[in-house]
Every structure is written in C-alpha cells, then in structure tokens.
C-alpha positions as CSV (number, residue, x, y, z in Angstrom):
1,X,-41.5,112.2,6.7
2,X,-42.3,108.6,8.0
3,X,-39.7,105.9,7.3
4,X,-42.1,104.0,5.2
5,X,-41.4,107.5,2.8
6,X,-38.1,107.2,3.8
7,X,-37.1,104.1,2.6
8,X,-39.5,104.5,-0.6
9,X,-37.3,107.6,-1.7
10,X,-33.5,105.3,-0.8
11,X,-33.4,106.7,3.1
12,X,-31.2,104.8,5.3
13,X,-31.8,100.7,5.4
14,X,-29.9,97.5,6.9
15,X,-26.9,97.4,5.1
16,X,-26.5,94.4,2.4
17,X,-24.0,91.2,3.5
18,X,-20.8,91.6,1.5
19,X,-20.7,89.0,-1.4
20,X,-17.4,87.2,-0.6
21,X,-19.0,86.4,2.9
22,X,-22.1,85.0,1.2
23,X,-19.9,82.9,-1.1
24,X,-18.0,81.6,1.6
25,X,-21.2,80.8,3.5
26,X,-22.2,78.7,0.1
27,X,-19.2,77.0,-0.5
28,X,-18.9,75.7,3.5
29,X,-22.5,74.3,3.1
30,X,-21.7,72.4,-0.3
31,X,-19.2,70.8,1.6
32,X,-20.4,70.1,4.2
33,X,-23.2,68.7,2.4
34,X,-21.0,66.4,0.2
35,X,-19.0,64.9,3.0
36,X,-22.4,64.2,4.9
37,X,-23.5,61.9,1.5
38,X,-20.1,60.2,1.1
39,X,-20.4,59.4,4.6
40,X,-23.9,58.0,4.1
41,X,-22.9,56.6,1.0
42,X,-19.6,55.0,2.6
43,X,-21.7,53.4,5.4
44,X,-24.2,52.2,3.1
45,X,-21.8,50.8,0.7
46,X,-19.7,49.5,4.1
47,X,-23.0,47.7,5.2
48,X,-23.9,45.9,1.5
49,X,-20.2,45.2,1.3
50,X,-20.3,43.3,4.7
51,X,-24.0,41.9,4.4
52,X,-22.6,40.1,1.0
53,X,-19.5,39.2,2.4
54,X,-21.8,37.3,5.3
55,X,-23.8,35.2,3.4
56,X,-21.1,34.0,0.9
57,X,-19.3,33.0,4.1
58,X,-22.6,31.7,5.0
59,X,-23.0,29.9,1.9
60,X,-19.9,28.3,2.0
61,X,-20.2,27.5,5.5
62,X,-23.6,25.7,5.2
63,X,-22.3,23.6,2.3
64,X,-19.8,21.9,5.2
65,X,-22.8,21.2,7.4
66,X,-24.5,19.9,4.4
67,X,-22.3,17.7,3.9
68,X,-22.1,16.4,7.5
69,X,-18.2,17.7,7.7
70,X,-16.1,18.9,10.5
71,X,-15.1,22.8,9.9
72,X,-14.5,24.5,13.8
73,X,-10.9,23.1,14.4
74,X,-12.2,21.0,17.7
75,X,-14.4,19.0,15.6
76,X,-11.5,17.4,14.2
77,X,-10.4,15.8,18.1
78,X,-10.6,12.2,18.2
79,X,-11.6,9.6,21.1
80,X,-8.4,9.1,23.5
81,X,-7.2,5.9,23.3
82,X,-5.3,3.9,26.0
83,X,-2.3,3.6,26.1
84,X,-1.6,-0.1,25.7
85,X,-3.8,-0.3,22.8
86,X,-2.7,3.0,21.0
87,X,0.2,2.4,18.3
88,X,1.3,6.3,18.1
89,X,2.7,5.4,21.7
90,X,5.0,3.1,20.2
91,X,5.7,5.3,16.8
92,X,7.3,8.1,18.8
93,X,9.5,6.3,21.1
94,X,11.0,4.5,18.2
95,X,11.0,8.1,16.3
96,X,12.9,9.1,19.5
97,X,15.2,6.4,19.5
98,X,16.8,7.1,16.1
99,X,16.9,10.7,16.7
100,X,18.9,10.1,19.6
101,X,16.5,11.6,22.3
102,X,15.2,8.4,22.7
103,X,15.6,6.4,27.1
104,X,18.5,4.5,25.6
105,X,21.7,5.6,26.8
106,X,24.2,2.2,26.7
107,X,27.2,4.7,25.7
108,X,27.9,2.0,23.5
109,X,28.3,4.3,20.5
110,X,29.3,7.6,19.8
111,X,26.9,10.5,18.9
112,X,28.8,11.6,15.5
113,X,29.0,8.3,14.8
114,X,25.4,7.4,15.4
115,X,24.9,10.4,13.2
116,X,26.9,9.2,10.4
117,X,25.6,5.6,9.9
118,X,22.0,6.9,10.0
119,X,23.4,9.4,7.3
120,X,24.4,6.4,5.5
121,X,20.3,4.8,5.4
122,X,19.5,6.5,1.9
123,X,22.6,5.0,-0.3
124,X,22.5,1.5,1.8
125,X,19.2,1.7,0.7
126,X,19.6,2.1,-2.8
127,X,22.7,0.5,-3.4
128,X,23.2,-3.3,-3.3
129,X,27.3,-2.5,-4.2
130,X,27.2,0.3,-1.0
131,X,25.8,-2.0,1.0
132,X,28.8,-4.6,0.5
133,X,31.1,-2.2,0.4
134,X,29.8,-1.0,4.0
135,X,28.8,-4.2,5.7
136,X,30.6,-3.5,9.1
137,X,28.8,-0.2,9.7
138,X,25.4,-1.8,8.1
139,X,25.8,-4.1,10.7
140,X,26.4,-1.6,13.5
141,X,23.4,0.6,11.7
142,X,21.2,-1.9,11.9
143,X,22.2,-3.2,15.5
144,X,21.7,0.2,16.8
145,X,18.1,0.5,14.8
146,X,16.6,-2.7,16.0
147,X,15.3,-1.2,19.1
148,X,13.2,1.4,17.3
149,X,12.4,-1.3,14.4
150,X,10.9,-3.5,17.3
151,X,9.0,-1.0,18.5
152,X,7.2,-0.7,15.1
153,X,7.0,-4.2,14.7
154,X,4.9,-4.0,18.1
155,X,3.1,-1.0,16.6
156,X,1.7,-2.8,14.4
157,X,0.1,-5.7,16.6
158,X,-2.0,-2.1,18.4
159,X,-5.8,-1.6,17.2
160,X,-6.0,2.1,17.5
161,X,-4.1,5.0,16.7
162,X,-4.6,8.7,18.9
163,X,-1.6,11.1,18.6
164,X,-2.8,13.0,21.3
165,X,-3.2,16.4,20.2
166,X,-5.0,19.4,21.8
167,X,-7.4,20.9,19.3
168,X,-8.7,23.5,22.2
169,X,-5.5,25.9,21.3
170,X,-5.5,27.7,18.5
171,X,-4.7,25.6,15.0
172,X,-2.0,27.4,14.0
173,X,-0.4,26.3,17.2
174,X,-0.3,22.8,17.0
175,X,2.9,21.1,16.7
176,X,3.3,17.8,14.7
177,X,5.3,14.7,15.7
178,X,8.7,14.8,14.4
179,X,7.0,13.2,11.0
180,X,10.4,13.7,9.4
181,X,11.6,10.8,11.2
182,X,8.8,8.8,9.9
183,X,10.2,8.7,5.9
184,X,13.4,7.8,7.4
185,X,11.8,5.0,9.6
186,X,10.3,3.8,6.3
187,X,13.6,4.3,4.4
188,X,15.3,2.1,7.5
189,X,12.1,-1.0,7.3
190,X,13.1,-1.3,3.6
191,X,16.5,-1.7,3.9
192,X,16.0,-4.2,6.9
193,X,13.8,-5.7,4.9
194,X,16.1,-6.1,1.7
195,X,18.8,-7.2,3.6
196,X,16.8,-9.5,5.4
197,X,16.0,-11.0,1.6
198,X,19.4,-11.1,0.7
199,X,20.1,-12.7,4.0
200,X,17.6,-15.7,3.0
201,X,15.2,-14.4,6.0
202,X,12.2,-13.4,4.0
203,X,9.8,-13.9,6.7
204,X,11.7,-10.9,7.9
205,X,11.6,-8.7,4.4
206,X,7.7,-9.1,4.3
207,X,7.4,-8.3,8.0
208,X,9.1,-5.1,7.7
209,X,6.8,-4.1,4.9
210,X,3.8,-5.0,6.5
211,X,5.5,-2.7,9.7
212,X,6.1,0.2,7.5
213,X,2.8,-0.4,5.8
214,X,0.9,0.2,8.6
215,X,3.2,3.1,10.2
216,X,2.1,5.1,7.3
217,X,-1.7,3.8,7.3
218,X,-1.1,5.3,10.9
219,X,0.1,8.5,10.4
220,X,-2.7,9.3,7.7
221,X,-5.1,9.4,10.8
222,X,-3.5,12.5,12.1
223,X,-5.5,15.5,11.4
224,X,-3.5,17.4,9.3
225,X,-2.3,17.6,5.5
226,X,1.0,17.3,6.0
227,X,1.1,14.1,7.7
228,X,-1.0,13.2,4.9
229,X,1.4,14.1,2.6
230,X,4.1,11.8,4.8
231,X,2.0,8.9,4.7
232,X,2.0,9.4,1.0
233,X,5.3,9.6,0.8
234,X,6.1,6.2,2.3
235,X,4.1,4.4,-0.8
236,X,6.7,4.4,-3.2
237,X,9.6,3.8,-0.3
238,X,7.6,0.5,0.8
239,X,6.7,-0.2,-3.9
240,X,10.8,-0.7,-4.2
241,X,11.2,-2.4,-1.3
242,X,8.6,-5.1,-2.7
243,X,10.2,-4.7,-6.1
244,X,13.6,-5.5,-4.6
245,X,12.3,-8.7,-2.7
246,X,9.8,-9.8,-5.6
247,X,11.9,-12.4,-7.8
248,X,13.5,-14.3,-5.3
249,X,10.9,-14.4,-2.8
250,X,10.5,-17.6,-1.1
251,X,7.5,-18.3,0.4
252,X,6.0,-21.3,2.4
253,X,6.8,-23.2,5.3
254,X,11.0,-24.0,4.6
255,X,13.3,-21.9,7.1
256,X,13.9,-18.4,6.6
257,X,10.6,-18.5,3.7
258,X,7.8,-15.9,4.1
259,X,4.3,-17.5,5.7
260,X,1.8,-17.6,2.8
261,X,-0.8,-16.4,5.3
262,X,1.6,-13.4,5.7
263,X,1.9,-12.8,2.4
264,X,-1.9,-12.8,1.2
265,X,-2.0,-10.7,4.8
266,X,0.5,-8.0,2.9
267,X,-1.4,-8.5,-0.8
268,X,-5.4,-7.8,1.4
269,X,-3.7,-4.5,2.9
270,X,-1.8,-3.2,-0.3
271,X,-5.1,-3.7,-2.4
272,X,-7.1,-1.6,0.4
273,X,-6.4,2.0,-0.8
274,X,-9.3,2.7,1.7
275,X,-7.3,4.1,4.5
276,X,-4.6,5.7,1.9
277,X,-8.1,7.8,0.6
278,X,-9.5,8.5,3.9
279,X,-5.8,9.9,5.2
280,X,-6.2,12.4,2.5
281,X,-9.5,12.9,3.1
282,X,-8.9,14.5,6.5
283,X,-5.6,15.9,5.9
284,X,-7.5,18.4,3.2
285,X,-10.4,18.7,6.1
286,X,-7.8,19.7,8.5
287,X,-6.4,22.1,6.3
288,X,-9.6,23.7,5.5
289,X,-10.5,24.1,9.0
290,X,-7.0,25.2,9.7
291,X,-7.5,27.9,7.9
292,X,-11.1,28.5,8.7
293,X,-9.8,29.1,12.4
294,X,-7.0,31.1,11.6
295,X,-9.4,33.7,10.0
296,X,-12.1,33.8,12.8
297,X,-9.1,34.1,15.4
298,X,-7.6,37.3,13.2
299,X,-10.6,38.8,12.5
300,X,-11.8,38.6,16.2
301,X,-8.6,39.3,17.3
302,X,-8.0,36.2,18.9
303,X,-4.7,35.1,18.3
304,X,-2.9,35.2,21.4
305,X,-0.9,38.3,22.0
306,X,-2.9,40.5,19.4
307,X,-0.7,41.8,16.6
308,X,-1.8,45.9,17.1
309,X,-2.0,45.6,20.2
310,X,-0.3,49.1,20.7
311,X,-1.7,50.9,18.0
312,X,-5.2,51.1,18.8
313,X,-5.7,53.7,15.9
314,X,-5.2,50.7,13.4
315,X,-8.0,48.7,15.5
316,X,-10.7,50.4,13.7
317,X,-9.6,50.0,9.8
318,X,-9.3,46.3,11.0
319,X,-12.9,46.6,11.7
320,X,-13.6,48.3,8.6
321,X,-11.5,45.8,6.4
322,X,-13.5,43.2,8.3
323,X,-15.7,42.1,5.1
324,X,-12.4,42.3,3.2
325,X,-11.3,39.4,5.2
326,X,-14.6,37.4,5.0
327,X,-14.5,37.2,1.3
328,X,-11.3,36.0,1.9
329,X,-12.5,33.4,4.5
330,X,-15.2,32.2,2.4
331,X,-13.3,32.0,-0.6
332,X,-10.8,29.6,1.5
333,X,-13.8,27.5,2.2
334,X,-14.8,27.5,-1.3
335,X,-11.5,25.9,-2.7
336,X,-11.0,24.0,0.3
337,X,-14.9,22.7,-0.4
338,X,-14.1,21.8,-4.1
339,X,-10.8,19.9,-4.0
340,X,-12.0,17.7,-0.8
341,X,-15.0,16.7,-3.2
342,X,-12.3,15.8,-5.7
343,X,-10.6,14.0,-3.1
344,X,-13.1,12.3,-2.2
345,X,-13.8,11.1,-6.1
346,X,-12.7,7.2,-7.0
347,X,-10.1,8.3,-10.1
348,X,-7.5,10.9,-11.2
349,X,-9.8,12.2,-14.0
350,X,-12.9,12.9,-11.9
351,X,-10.9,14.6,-9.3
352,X,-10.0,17.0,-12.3
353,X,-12.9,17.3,-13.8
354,X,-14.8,18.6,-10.4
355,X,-12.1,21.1,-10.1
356,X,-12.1,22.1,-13.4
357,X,-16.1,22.6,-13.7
358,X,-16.2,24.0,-10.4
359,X,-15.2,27.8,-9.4
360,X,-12.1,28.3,-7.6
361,X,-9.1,30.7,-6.9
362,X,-7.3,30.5,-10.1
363,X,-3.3,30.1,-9.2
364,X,-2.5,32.9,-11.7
365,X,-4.2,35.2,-9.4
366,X,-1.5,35.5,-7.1
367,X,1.1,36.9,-9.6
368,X,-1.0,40.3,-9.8
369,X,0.5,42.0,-6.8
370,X,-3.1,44.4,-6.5
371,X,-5.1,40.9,-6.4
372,X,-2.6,39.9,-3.1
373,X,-3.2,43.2,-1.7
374,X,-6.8,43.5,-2.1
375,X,-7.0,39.5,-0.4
376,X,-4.0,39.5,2.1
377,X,-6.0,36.0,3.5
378,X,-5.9,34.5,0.8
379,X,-2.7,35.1,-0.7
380,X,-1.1,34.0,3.1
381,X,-3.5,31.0,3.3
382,X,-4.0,29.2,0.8
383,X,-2.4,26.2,-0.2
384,X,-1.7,24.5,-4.1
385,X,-3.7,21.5,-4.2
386,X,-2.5,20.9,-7.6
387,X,0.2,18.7,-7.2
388,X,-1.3,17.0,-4.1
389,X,-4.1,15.9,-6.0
390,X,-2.0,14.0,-8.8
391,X,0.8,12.4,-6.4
392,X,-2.7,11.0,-4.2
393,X,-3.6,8.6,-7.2
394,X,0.1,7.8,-8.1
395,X,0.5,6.5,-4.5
396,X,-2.8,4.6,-4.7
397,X,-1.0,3.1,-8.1
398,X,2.0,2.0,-6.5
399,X,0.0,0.7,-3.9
400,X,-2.3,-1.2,-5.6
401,X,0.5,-2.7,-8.3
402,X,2.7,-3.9,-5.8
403,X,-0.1,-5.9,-4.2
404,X,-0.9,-7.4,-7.7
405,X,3.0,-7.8,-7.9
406,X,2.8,-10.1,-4.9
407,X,-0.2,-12.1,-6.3
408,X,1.9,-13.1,-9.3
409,X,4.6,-13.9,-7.4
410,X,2.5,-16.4,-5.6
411,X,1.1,-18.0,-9.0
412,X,4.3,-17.9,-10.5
413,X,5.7,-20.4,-7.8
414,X,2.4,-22.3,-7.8
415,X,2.3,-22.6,-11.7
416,X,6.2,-22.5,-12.3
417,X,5.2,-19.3,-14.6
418,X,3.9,-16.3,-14.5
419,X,0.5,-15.2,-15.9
420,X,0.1,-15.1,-19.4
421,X,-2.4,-12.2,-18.2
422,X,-3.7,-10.9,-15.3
423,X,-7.1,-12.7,-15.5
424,X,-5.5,-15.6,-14.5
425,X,-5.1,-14.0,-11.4
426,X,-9.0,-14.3,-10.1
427,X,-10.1,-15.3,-8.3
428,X,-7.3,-17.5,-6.2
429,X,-5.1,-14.7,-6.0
430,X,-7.2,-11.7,-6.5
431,X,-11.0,-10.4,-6.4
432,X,-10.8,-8.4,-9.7
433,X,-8.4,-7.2,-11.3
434,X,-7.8,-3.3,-9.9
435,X,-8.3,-0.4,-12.5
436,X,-5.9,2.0,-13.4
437,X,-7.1,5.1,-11.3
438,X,-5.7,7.5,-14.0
439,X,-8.2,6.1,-16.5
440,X,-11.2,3.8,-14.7
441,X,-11.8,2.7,-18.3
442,X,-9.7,0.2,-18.3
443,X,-7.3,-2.4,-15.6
444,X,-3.8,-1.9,-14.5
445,X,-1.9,-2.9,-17.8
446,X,0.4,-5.9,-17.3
447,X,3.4,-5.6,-20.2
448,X,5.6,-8.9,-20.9
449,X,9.2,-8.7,-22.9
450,X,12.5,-8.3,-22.0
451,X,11.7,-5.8,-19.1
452,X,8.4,-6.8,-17.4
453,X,6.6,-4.5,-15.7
454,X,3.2,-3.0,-14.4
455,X,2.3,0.2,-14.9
456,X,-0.6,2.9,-15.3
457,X,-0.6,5.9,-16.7
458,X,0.7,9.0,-15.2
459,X,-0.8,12.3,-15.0
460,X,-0.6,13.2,-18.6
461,X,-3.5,10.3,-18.4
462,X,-2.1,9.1,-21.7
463,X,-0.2,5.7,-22.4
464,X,3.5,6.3,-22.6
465,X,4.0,2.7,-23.5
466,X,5.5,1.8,-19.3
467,X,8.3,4.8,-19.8
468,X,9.0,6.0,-16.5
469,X,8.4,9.9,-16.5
470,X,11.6,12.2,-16.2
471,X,10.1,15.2,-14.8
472,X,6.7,15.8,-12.8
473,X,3.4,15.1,-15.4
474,X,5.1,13.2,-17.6
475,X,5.4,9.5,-18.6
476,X,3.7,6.5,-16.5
477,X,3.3,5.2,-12.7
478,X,5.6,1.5,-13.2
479,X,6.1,-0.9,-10.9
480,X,9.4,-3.4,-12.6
481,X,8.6,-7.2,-11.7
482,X,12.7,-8.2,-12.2
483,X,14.2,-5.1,-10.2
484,X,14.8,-3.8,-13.6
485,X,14.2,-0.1,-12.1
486,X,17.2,2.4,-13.4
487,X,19.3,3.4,-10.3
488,X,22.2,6.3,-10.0
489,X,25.3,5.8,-8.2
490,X,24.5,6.6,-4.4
491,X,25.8,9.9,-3.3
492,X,27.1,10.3,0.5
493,X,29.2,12.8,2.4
494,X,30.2,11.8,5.8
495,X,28.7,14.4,8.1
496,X,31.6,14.4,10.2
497,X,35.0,13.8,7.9
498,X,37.0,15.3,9.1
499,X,36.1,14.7,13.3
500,X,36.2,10.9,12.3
501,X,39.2,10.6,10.1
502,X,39.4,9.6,6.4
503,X,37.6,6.3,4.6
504,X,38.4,3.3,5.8
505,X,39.6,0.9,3.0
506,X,36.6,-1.4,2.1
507,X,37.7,-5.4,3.2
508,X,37.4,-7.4,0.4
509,X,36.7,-10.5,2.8
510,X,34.2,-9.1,5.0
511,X,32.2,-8.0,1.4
512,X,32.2,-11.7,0.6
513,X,31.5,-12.5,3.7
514,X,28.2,-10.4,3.5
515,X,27.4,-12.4,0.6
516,X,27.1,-15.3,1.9
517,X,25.3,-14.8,5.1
C-alpha cells in the first residue's frame, strides 16, 4: 500500500502543532504589531507636535522682525561711548561713594556711623520736624554726600549714556549696577534740594531736581526692565520734591532765587515723557529677549555647565520634550509681543484695550498646578505685566503735573495769582495743555478750594473727585499745589543702638538755629 493510500485511510502523518504554542505564537505577533504602530504613531504624532510648535515659534518670531525689533539678546548692545562724554561713568562712582566702596577714604567718619546717617535719608526726607530735630547729623549727612551729589550734578552736564555691559554672555548672566543705590540717590537730591529751599538757596532745590531728573532719564537707557522699573520709581520721589519747593519758590535774578531759564529748563524736561516711554519701551524689549535667550540656551543646552550633565539618560526626553519647550518659548514671545505694543500705546486705556482684545497667557493659568507642569518655561519665565503697565502712566502723570505745577508757579508770581484755569497757561507758559493719560478725552483737571491740587485719574479710570487712592487701583494720581499732601510720623531705628550709645537729646538752639539759616 502506497502512502498516498496510507494517508487516505489515517496512516501515519506530520504530527499537528499543539494549540497553546500556536496561541502563543498569535499573541507575540499582536504585540508586537501594536508596539510597532504606537511607535509609528508616537513618531508621527512627535513630528506634527514639533512641526506646529516651529512655526508658532516662527510666527511669533517673524512678528519681531516685522516690526523692526531687537529679539537675539546682542541686538540690544549699544555704541560705546567715551568716557568723558558718558554720564553712567559718573553715576557709579557717586553710587560707590555712598555705599562706602567708593576712592574716598579721609577716615574722617566712622563706618557705623556713615551707615546710620544714610539710614536716616528716608525720615529727613519726609519730615520737616526730623529734620530740625536732627540738624547736626543732617549736616554731617549732607557734608559726607556732597561728593557723590557733585558727581551727579556733573552727570548731568554728559551727552551720552553707555553702562557698559556685555551682551555676548548669556542674558541671564548679566549683572546690573547697584540700581538700588539709585532710589536712594534720588531720595538724597530731594532732600538736598528741600533743604536747600528752606535754606533760601533755591537755585540749589531746582538743580537737584533737574540732577535727579536726568539720573533717572539715564538709567531708563539700560536694557533691562528692571532698571526701567527704577527710573520709574524716581518720578514720584522727584513730584514731592517739587511739591515741597512749589509755594515759596523764588525765582529770578535776587540771590539765592532760582534762574527763570533754569526753571522753564526743568518745566521743557518734565513735560517730555518721551524718554520716560522709550525707558519702558526697552526695558519690556529686554525682557522679552531675556527670556527668548534663556530658552534657546536651555533647549540647546547652552547654559554654561549643563544642568544633566551626568545623567545622560535624561538627555534624550529633553530632546523629546523639545517642542514642549517651544510652545513655551513662543508663547513668551507672544505676551512679550502684546504688552510692548501696549507700551508703546499714548494712554492707559489703549494699553488695556490691546491687551485685553489681544490673546495672551491668562494669569489664572498658573494656579492649576497640571498647566505649570505641562509649561515649566513658562511658569519659570514669565513676568506680570499687569501692574507695570498701570504704574508707567501714573509716573508719566506725576511727571507731566509737576511740570504744569511749575508753570503756574511762574504765572502766579508774574500775575500775583494763580490761573483761574489752566488755559491761561498757553501759550507763555505752556504749548497745550497736557491730557490726562488715564482718559485722552479730556486735560489734566486743575481743582481750586481750600486744598488745591492737580490730579488725574487713577487706574480705576474713573474721577474720584482728587481723593488720593489708599490701596493699589484705587482713587486718583494728585499732585497738591500748597504741600497739602498727608504725611505719617517718620519711623527710624538706628541700625547700630546699641554700638553707638542711646539718643542724644535734641538742642533746642541748634533747631532754631536751623531755622534761620
């Protein structure tokens, strides 16, 4: 019998593969299978992912070039500047002489004693009754000052400012100039300049002004937002210090009487909230390419020392979170983008109203702790233009009030009154009458009575009748034309009580003698 019979009648044959096996065999090729796809399908979806993250970088990018804008950080270098023409020369030596790190070394005073009158600038400052009661160490205070309040003097006499910072390193490596020492510079020019006043020097008082004036019209031309936010800062320092000197200013050509050319000089550079405006201008530029560089330098891994550089195992998610971090990048830009067009705006209310119509990262975001994780950039990065936008127009206010404050001043000693209104003021004292920049509609008001003031509206952008605001967004921007402005008692602790001994008991004839210098 053949084996074709053989097998027809259920002879011997192969035997069959056991059915467990075969499963097996099935299951190993499902999976495989399936992890081939997600594979594919993660590398696809990893590729789309990136490719959109690109061109919304790209998009955001190209709307900086558009603009004609610096974004890579060493756009932002300026031209060097000699040294006897550049006035940041002068700025940090006399920053350097009142922090004591300064060339001068007469020995004359003592270092806890240095420390303690400059801790004594902010109640002098605010306190005409401190300020008698302390007259001995205001006059050591301001002996020991009067180099660095030279040097500013002679700051201001220099055409150019260059702060000579290297925008080759990396921008979160930049160190400022001691800018802290710069509000308390401005702090020290008012009270010079008050005391000058109250001395009968008011040449003096408006020169200090015009010093500390220009030191912070100086400082806005450093790159960066926070020096913006210092030259800010000196606006309403340098509004009280003209308030203070405003009703008994003399001026004309009697000894100790302020120059009328120097005057109309101080009125031309308060009314020229250019400079203020183009300080904050680049300080928000800065920071957007601050951050801009910060992001290419992590995702390239080119920060310095880099921060895996042991675990090479995390190198790759880096790459694979890479997208990840240009969403974040471009969403940077794309805040940075909208509030520097607000900044750039001419009033308070169109700054808000581009940042409202516009899209950017909503503030709430960051309290949703899966939105932080899923844009660790982001949450690291960026900063709260709120606020910063607001306090911008309330300095150009003060700025712009006390500079009208000045013009009355002059009529008011021309005509023997002041204004009945503020038209009277053009065009012998001003151009135009400025508008409030929290509502363009209508001119810095000018309110008469028993407490006579100028004022505009706050950041409420609503008329609180000249009622100074008692918290943040509330109430209206006034500048008081009779020093009418509330003041607290001045607080002070001597830094060094119990090195230095207890008070001294204040001399009752050296107060009056203060008086009547």
């Amino acid at each position: 019998m053949g084996e074709t019979d053989l097998a027809r009648q259920g002879g011997p044959s192969t035997p069959a593969e056991p059915r467990g096996k075969f499963k097996r065999r099935s299951w190993s090729k499902w999976v495989l299978t399936a992890l081939v796809l997600f594979w594919v399908a993660t590398a696809a979806g990893w590729f789309y992912w990136d490719r959109t993250a690109e061109q919304m970088l790209q998009e955001e990018i190209g709307r900086v070039r558009a603009a004609g804008e610096p974004l890579e950080w060493a756009e932002l270098a300026a031209e060097p500047v000699p040294d006897d023409q550049n006035a940041a020369v002068l700025y940090l030596r006399a920053w350097d002489l009142l922090s004591g790190e300064g060339v001068r070394s007469d020995g004359q005073i003592d270092p806890e004693h240095r420390e303690r009158l400059l801790s004594m600038i902010g109640p002098m400052m605010e306190s005409p009754d401190f300020r008698r009661e302390r007259a001995d160490e205001l006059d050591q205070l301001l002996e020991m000052t009067q180099e660095a309040l030279a040097l500013c003097r002679e700051a201001r006499g220099r055409p150019k400012v260059y702060w000579r910072k290297d925008f080759s390193a990396p921008a979160m490596e930049m160190e400022l100039p001691p800018l802290r020492r710069a509000r308390e510079t401005a702090r020290l020019q008012r009270l010079a300049g008050v005391v000058a006043h109250e001395q009968g020097r008011d040449d003096e008082a408006v020169a200090h002004i015009r010093d500390a004036l220009h030191m912070a019209d100086a400082i806005g031309e450093l790159p960066s937002l926070i020096a913006s936010l210092v030259s800010r800062a000196v606006m309403p320092v340098m509004t009280m210090a003209v308030e203070e000197i405003l009703p008994g200013l003399r001026v004309g050509d009697e000894d100790g009487a302020a120059p009328r050319e120097d005057v109309l000089a101080l009125i031309s550079e308060l009314l020229e909230t250019e400079s203020l405006q183009d300080g904050f201008v680049l300080g928000m530029m800065s920071s957007r390419s601050m951050d801009y560089d910060t992001c290419e330098r992590f995702r390239k891994n080119l920060m310095g020392e880099p921060v895996f550089a042991e675990m090479s195992s995390v190198r790759p998610v880096m790459r694979f979170l890479d997208p990840m971090f240009k969403v974040d990048q471009a969403l940077l830009l794309r805040d940075a983008n909208v509030h520097i067009r607000a900044a750039k705006a001419g009033d308070y209310p169109s700054a808000i109203a581009i940042v409202s119509e516009s899209t950017t990262v909503c503030e709430d975001a960051f309290n949703s702790r899966l939105w932080t994780m899923s844009h660790p950039l982001l949450s690291i990065l960026s900063p709260a233009y709120g606020g910063i936008l607001s306090s911008q127009w309330e300095a150009v206010a003060q700025r712009q009030m006390a500079g009208m404050a000045l013009a009355m001043r002059l009529y008011e000693l021309d005509a023997g009154r002041r204004p009945e209104s503020l038209e009277e003021l053009v065009p012998e004292y001003l151009e135009s009458v400025p508008t409030d920049p929290f509502a363009p509609d209508r001119t810095i008001t000018y309110r008469h009575g028993e407490t006579p003031m100028l004022y505009c509206l706050g950041t409420n952008m609503t008329d609180d009748g000249g009622q100074d605001g008692s918290a943040p967004g509330e109430g209206d921007v006034v500048f008081y034309l009779n020093d009418d402005r509330p003041r607290s008692e001045p607080h002070w602790e001597d830094p060094h009580r119990g090195a230095l001994g207890s008070e001294q008991p204040v001399d009752a004839g050296r107060c009056d003698d203060y008086c009547a210098r």
